[in-house]
N, C-alpha and C positions, 0 to 999 in steps of 0.2 A: 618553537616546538622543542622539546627534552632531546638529550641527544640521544642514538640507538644504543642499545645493551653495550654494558663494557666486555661484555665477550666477542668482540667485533676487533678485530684489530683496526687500529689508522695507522698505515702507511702509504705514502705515495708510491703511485705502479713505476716498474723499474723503466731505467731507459730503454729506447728504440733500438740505440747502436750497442746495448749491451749485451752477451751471451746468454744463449736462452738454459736456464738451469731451471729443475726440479723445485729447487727450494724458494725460487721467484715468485709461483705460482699461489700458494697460497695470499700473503699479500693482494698479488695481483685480482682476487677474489674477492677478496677481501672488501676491496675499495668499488668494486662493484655492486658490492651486497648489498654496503651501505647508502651507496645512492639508490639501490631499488628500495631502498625503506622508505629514503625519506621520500620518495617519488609515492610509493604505498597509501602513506598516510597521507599524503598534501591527497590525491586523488579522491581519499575517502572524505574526508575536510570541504572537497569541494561537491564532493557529492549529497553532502550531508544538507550543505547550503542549499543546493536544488532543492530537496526534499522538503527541508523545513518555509522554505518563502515560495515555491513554485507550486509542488500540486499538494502541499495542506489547503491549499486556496483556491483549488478546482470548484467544490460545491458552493461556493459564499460567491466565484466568479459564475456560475450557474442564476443563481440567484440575483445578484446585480443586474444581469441582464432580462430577469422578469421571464424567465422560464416555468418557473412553478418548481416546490419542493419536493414535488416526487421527482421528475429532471432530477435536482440539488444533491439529494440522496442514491442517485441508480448511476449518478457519474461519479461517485465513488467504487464503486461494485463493480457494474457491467463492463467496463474494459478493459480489467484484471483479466477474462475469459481471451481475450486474444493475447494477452503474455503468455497464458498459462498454458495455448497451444503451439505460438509461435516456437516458446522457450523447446521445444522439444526437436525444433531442428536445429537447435545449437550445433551439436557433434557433426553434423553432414555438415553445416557453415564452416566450423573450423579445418576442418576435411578439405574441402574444395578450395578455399582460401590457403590453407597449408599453414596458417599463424596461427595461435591465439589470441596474441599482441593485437595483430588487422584487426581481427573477427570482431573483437571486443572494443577497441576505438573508432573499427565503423557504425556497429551497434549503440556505441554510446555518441555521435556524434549524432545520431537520427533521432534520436532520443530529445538531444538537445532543437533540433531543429520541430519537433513534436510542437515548441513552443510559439513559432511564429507567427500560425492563424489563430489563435487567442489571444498574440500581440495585437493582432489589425484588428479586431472585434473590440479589444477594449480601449483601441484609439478610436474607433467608430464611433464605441457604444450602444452594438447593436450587431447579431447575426443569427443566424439558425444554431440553434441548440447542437442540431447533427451534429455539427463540424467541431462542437469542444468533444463529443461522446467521440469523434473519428480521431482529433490528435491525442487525447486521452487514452484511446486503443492504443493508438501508434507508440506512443511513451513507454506503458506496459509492455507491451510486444517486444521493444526495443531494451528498455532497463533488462527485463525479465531473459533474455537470449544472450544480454553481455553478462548477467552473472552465473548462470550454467556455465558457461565456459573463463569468466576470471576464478570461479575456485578451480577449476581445476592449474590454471596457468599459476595459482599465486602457491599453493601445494608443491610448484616444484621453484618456483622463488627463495621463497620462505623456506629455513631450515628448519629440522622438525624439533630440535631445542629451543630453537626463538618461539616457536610458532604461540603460544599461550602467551605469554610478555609483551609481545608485540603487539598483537592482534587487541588484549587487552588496552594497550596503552593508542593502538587507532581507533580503537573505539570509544575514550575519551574525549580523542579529538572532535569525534563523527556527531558524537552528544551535545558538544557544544557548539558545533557550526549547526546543528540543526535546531540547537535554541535560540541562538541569533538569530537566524534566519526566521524561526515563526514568528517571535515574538518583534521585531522588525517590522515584518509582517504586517501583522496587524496593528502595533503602532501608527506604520505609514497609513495605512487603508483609512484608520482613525483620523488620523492627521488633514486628511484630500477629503474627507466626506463632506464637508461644509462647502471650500471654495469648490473644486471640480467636480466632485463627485465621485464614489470609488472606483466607476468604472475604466477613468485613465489610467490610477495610478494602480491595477492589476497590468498595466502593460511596464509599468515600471517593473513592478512584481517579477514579472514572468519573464520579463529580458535578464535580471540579472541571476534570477534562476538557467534560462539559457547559456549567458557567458559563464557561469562556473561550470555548468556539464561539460560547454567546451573547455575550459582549462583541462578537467576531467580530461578531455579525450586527448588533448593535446600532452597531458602528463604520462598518459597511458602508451604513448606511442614512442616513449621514450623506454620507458622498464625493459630491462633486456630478456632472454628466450633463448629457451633450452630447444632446439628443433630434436635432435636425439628422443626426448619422451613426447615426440606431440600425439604417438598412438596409444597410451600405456592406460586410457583411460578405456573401460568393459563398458559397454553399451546393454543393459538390462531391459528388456521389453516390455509394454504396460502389462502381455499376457502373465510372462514370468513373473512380474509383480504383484499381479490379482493371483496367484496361485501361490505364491509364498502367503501374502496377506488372508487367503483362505484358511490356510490347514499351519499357518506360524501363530505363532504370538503375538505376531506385532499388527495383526488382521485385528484383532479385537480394539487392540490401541487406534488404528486409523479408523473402526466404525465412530470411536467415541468420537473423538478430531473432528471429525465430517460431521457427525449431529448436535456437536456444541457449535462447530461454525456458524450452521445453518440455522442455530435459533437465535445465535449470539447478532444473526445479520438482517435478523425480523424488525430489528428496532436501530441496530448501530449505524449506519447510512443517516441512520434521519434526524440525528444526533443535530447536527449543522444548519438543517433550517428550522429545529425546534428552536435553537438558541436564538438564532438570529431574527427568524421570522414570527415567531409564536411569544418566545421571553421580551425580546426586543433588546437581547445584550448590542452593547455594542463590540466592532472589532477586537478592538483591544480585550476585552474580558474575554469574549470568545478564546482570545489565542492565549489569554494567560490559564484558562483549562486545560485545553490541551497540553499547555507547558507543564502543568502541576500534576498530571497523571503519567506524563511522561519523564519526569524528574523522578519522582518516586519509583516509576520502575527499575529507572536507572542504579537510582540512588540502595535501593533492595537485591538487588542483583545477588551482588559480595556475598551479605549473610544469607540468601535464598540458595547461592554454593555452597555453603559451608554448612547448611543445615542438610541438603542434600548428601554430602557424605558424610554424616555424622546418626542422620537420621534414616537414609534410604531416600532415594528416588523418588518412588511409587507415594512413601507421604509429603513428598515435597508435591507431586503430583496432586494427592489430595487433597492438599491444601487449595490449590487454586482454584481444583477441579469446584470445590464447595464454595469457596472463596466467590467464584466471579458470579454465585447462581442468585445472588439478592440483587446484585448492583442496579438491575437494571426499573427493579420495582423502588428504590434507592430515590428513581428520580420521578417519582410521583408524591412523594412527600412534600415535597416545596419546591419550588424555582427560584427562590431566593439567590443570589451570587455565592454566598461565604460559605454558604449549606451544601451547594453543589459545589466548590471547591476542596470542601473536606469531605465528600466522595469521590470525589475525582484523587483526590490522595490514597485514601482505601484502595479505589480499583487502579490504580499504576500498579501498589503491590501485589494484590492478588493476580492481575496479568502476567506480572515477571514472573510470581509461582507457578500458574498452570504453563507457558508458554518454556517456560526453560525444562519443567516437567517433564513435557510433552517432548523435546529437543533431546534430552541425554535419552530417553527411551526409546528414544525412534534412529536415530543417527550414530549412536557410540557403537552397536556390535555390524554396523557396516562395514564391508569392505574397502578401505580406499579406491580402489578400482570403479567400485561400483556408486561409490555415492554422488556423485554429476546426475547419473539417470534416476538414482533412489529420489534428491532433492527437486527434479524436474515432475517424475510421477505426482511428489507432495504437494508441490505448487500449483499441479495442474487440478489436481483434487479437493483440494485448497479451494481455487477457484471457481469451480462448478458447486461446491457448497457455499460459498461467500453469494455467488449469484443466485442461488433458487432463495437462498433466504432473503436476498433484499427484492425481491420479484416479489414475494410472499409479503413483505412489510409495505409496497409499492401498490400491490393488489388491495391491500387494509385498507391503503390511506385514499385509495382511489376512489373504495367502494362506503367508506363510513366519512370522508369528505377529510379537510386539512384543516380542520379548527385543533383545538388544543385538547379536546376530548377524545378526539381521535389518535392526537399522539401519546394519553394515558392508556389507552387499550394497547397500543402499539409496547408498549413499553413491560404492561403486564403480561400479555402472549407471549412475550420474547423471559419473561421470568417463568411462566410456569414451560416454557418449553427446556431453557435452564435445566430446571429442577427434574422434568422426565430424562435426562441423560443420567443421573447419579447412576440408577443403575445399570448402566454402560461399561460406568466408572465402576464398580467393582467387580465386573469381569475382567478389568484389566491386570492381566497376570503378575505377579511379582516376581523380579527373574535379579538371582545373589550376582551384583557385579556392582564394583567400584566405579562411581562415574569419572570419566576423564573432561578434559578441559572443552570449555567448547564458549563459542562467544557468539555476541548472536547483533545485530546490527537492524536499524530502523528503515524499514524501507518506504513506510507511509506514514503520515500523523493523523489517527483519529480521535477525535472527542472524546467515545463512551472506552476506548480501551489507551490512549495515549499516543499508540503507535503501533502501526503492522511491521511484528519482525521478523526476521529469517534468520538461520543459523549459517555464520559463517564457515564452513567444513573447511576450507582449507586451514583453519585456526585448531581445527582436531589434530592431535597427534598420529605419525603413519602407524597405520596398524592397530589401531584401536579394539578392533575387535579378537585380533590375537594374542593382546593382553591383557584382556579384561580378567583373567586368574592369578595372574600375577601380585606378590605379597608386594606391593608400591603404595606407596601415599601420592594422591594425584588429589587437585583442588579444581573444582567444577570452573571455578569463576576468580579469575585474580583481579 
């Protein structure tokens, strides 16, 4: 790993028996910093590995077990819904506990343990469906409640000079342990299909996704903590929320958010057992899709910032908003391999457009204070959109059967529903501000978008929104 910014001094902390002076002090911070970096990024590194080899493999582990593809598709979706309420008693958790540190490597330690009954199931080769939808909740519930409260912990970590350089440069890392990880992945799964069969080696899969969240948590418990600011974060109510979002500006931006979700999840869930069950890819193709939509958003990032302050927001916005409204009629043209890999390139980019869009518009004129509970309300909205729409693609496939005709209607519903949100999108108001940094991190891998992201807030600079006036040159994405 690169070493942290040369704005970091290295020195070693003074001696024990020496006299305690003012001028020590610095130094002595100093070498503290640095190790919460490198602890930072190894944490994010190792999380990233979860992600990419552990629950990209939830629905294809659905599937092996001969559950059926609406299962395959709704264990995608349906257990976000308990992250997306748990996550909101973060603040009472840290509260009661009195860490953030605890809060967050108990949470991610349960997280990691999410992983166990899916181990025995796929040493079986056989169990109730329930119980992957039960530890799949528990996962969500658990990731989603330690990251409401690490941005706030890592906001006061992180100085607010590093914070864009750094965050930049772990999100690097995060991109590549979550490429390793899929594309692994699904190599291995390829590799076991013939002699064992894939259902073991998802138990290989999912333990070594278990041992990296524990590193995770074991890395996490090391980062040191400010106890002085554990209150300094404002707790925002959903009421106060829906009353801002009513009569604000940014009401109009989260109706669009919530009805592109909700069409974009009529078809995206079922992305997994079309390829699998309907195409008949194998693994490996499977995960190099996903890899190729999620490269490309990566990879578009950089210039998707730069066009954003150069061009405005709101058409970087546009861009996506238009951008992701064919893709999904895209995959009714051919099932071919190479065809669907050069859409899957297409839509990694258009993803990064609308979702970084959507990210400087909605989180830059928040208050620090207040964004823990802003990015909890989104997640939780988030989620109740992610679910009515894949219940709705769930109900299609239910009711018009799981042949391959079924998942061309599925695919067209989900484009003309696309297309009725434009005009959403042009109510979404245009408001003169320079965007500031903000970096945004994979929390899921899917097929038709690449990857589910979130914005990392602690990576915004403090006070964002009381310098949005300010005559500064500020770069969305380094």
């Amino acid at each position: 790993m690169s070493s942290p910014p040369a704005s970091i001094a290295d020195s070693a902390p003074p001696r024990d028996d020496a006299p305690t002076d003012p001028a020590d002090e610095p130094p002595r911070r100093s070498t503290v910093l640095r190790r919460d970096l490198r602890l930072i990024a190894a944490d994010g590194g190792a999380y990233s590995l979860m992600v990419g080899i552990g629950e990209t493999y939830f629905p294809a582990f659905v599937l092996a077990l001969g559950a059926g593809e609406i299962a395959a598709g709704l264990v995608a979706s349906l257990p976000m819904l308990a992250g997306g309420f748990v996550q909101l008693a973060a603040p009472w958790g840290v509260r009661r506990i009195g860490s953030h540190r605890l809060w967050v490597a108990l949470t991610v330690a349960i997280q990691a343990a999410s992983f166990l009954p899916m181990i025995a199931m796929a040493l079986l080769g056989r169990g109730p469906v329930a119980i992957v939808f039960l530890a799949a909740s528990v996962y969500w519930a658990a990731g989603l409640a330690a990251g409401a409260a690490w941005n706030t912990w890592m906001s006061r970590l992180v100085p607010t000079l590093l914070r864009t350089t750094f965050f930049a440069h772990r999100t690097r890392i995060m991109q590549a342990a979550t490429l390793i990880g899929l594309l692994a992945g699904g190599w291995a799964l390829q590799a076991a299909s013939r002699p064992w069969g894939p259902a073991a080696m998802f138990a290989v899969l999912f333990s070594v996704a278990m041992l990296a969240r524990l590193v995770s948590s074991m890395l996490l418990t090391r980062h040191s903590e400010s106890d002085a600011e554990l209150d300094t974060h404002q707790d925002v109510s959903l009421g106060e929320l829906w009353r801002r979002a009513r009569h604000g500006p940014d009401g109009r931006l989260l109706v669009y958010m919530l009805a592109v979700q909700t069409t974009i999840q009529i078809a995206g869930p079922f992305f997994t057992p079309y390829l699998l069950n309907q195409l008949h890819f194998s693994y490996l193709a499977y995960s190099v899709l996903i890899a190729a939509a999620f490269v490309a958003k990566s990879a578009t990032l950089p210039a998707l910032g730069r066009f954003a302050r150069r061009r405005g927001v709101r058409r970087l916005l546009w861009l996506g908003g238009w951008g992701i409204v064919p893709l999904s009629a895209l995959w009714l043209v051919s099932g071919d391999f190479w065809y669907l890999l050069a859409v899957q390139l297409l839509a990694g980019a258009m993803w990064g457009a609308y979702e970084l869009g959507n990210f400087l518009m909605l989180f830059e004129t928040i208050r620090e204070e207040e964004r823990t509970s802003v990015l909890a309300a989104f997640n939780l909205a988030n989620a109740v959109a992610l679910v009515g729409g894949s219940l709705i693609g769930g109900a299609m496939l239910h009711f018009i059967g799981e042949g391959r005709t079924a998942y061309m209607v599925l695919f067209a519903a989900s484009f003309v529903g696309r297309l009725l949100t434009l005009p959403l999108l042009r109510r979404v108001p245009d408001r003169p501000f320079v965007p500031v940094p903000i970096v945004v991190r994979a929390d899921a891998m899917r097929p038709s978008a690449g990857s589910l992201s979130r914005p990392v807030l602690s990576s915004l600079p403090r006070g964002a929104a009381a310098e949005e006036s300010e005559p500064k040159t500020r770069y969305p994405i380094s």
